[in-house]
Structures are given as C-alpha cells and as structure tokens.
C-alpha angles and dihedrals in degrees: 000000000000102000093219089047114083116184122257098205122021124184120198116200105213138065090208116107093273090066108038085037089059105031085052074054101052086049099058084047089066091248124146103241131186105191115201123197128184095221128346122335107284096014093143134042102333089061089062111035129117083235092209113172100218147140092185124147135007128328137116117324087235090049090045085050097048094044088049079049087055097044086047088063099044082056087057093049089047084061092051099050095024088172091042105149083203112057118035129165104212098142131252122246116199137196134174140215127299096246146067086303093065112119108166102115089044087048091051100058090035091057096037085051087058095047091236103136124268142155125197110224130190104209093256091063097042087087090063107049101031122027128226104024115126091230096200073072090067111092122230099267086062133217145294118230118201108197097187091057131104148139147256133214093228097201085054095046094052097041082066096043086053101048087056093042091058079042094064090048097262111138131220131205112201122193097030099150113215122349120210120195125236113224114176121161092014096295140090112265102161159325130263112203121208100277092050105259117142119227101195110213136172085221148006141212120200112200101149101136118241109354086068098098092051087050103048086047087073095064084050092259109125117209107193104234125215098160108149125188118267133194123208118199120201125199134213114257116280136186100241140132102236112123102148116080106249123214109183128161099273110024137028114218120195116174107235127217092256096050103264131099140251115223127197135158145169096245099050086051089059086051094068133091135192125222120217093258087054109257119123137226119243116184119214088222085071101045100053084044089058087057097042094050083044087047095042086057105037118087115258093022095252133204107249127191136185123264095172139315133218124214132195152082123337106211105231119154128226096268106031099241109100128258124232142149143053121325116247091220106047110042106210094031110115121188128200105181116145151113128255080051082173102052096038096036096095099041097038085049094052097049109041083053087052097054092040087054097041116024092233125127115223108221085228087069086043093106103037108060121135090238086075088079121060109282090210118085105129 
C-alpha cells in the first residue's frame, strides 16, 4: 500500500485472536474496521489452544525475537488486569523423554546463551521451586524451569479485546458463514459474505485460521500448509497447587481460570481421525489417556475428569515460522496464518494494524512475509 494513503474502511475475516487482536488495532488507529467471523468469536483454533506464552526451545533467532515482543506486550496487559483469572505469568517447566531424544541439557545452554531464563532442575528440587509437579515424573535429565513464562485463556482474552474494540466504534458480524475476497484490477477491493452482500474495503486482512492457505490460493499466492488436526481436552475444577504451564513427553498441562486443566499432546492428536463431512473421531481410549498421562505427572496423582474437549485444525505453516503481511500480488490483501497464536496474537496485532494503516513494513515481519513461498499455483 501507498505509505501516505491510509484507508479509510478495513475488514478483517476472522473472529481468533489475529484478528480481534488487529481490527481492535486498527481501532485505536482511528481506522474504520468491519470485522467478519464464520461462527462465534473464537470459534477455531484460538478456542482450543493450550495458549502457552513461550520462546522456549530452539527456533530462528527473528522468530525468537517476534514471540519475546509478544510476550513484552502480555506483560503490559498483566499490568493492566493484575487479577486477571485469565492471563497469569507463573512460569513452565519442561522435561523431556528418558532416551536418545532427550535435549534438555542442549536446550539449557542454547536458551541461557540467549539470556532467555532458565533453571536447570533435578527432579528433587522441581517442589521448591514449582509447585504441584510429582517429581518421581521427572526423568532423570531433569528439567528445565522458565520463571518469565505463563498462559492465556484465548476466548477471555478476546472477549475483552472485542468489547473495546465495539467500544471504539469498530463493528462485528458473528455467524457469517464463509468470506470470499474481491480482487479487480490485481488488488484487493472487497469481501463478499455468505448471503451475497459486498463489504467495500481499502484493505483486507484475512486471519481466518486454517483455511488461509486455501483462501489466499485463490489470488495465485501459495501458503505451504502443514495444519494438522489437534484435540484439547478440558477438565472439571479441582482443588490443586499447580500454577506454572507444563510441557512433558507425553502430555502437555496449562491451569485454567475455573481451577481445572487443559490437556493436549502429540500422541493424542495422531489419535484422531476425520470423517468426509468433516467430524472427527475422537476414541475414549484417548481421552481417558489424556487424563491418566495429566494425573501420573501432577503432584498427589490426582483423579481428572473431563469437563469438555475441543477438536480441528491447528493452523502451522509449511515451514513452521509464521506468515504475515501483505500479498505481493494483490496490493491491499493482508494475511495473518501461523502457529503460537497466543504468544504472537498482541504484537502481531499491533503491527499488522500498523502497516495496513501506514504502508510501512516492520523489519520483525521481515522474515515472514507470504512472498517467501512461490506466488504461482494456479
């Protein structure tokens, strides 16, 4: 976009926290904003992720940089709701398998080189610094403690993010059904909702989860794709100690606002199948795994059941790294596909507003633009 232009009217296609997160933006920009969902608010992805704020672990120094910014901003909302129920900052402590895949040590020194904090735990010192872990669960290795962590409860958070965004004067239309974006004389002019009906815009963001790639196909930009299909279990409120977000070989444990857990794994995902019309199956094998492997590592062994659970696509790109940013080939065309939704939903937020409303690219988007993949796949 022209960088002394700033648009007059945006619409953002998608009720997750990238697009509540930028349209509330946009808002505060002073930009007019329409914001479209296919369902409720938070009806995807964002209603059924573990929602852990993180940079642990190994990955490129520019997405380790973009996922510290978006931890940066979560601390500013915690100031701003310290009581929140919903976003808490109570550290995650990690440990890994007992075999040849175990990296802890190697992820130690990799993270303390970067001056993100760790501590190093054997599993008799993880009660005292972190409460409610059975350490005889900790394997031998032990396990790496990261005291600047925390989690979100994504549907609360965007439940907030929305109210301030009406109150700005930005307007959202639940229960849509399927967008479809406009593109005439190679740029993006509006977008068409389910019964018909036009919404002219100067720009668009499309942040509607998964089905981005598909979408964005359509203007001749290809996305590689590697969503696969993720299960969230949530338990009933129990009384129990545990305040940091744990992530163990074979089970994944993150405190929820009404006392109980939700509970996610690789393992349990490959478990589940989808059916052509688009259900899924979901074995109750898998389920009550899920509880057993959350019981085994949680102090006092404690008897879990199962409040809900939420199954669908986890948006990943191809790649791994996230994609955001305007379409080369269709001026006007914003994008907003990647994984750690949570811990990248504020800043990416803020600064795709800031380049819809601007023109202007930020060098931490630098190296996740769509362009990176081949504009031809048609």
């Amino acid at each position: 976009m022209n960088a002394s232009t700033k648009p007059s009217k945006v619409v953002v296609i998608g009720g997750g926290i990238f697009g509540v997160s930028t349209a509330l933006h946009l808002a505060r920009l002073g930009v007019e904003t329409l914001l479209i969902n296919d369902g409720p608010l938070a009806n995807g992805a964002s209603g059924r992720s573990l929602a852990w704020l993180n940079s642990a672990r190994k990955r490129s120094d520019a997405y380790h940089r973009l996922r510290l910014a978006g931890i940066d901003r979560y601390r500013t909302l915690a100031a701003r709701y310290p009581n929140a129920p919903w976003l808490r900052f109570d550290g995650g402590l990690t440990w890994d398998a007992d075999d040849a895949s175990n990296e802890i040590a190697e992820v130690f020194e990799y993270e303390r080189d970067l001056g993100y904090h760790a501590q190093w735990l054997t599993s008799e010192k993880v009660a005292a610094v972190t409460p409610g872990v059975d350490p005889s669960a900790v394997t031998p290795q032990g396990a790496i403690f990261n005291p600047g962590e925390g989690w979100v409860d994504l549907p609360s958070l965007i439940g907030r993010l929305a109210e301030e965004f009406r109150a700005l004067g930005g307007e959202i239309i639940t229960d849509a059904g399927p967008a479809a974006v406009d593109i005439r004389d190679a740029r993006a002019r509006c977008v068409i909702t389910a019964d018909g009906t036009r919404r002219d815009a100067d720009a668009v963001l499309l942040a509607a989860g998964s089905k981005v790639p598909t979408i964005v196909a359509k203007a001749g930009q290809q996305i590689e794709d590697a969503t696969p299909i993720a299960l969230l279990v949530r338990t009933k409120p129990i009384r129990h100690p545990l305040k940091a977000v744990l992530n163990t070989p074979r089970v994944a444990i993150r405190p929820m606002p009404n006392g109980g857990f939700a509970l996610d794994s690789a393992w349990s995902e490959e478990e589940v199948s989808a059916n052509p019309d688009g259900s899924y199956n979901i074995r109750q094998s898998t389920l009550q795994g899920l509880l057993r492997e959350a019981s085994r590592v949680l102090e006092g062994n404690p008897v879990l059941e199962i409040e809900d659970y939420g199954v669908g696509p986890k948006p990943i790109p191809g790649d791994g790294e996230p994609v955001f940013g305007e379409l080369s080939s269709a001026p006007g065309y914003f994008v907003a596909f990647s994984h750690s939704g949570a811990t990248l939903g504020l800043i990416a937020g803020e600064l795709l507003a800031d380049e819809i409303a601007t023109g202007r690219r930020h060098p931490l988007l630098a190296d996740f633009r769509p362009e990176r993949f081949s504009t031809s796949c048609r």
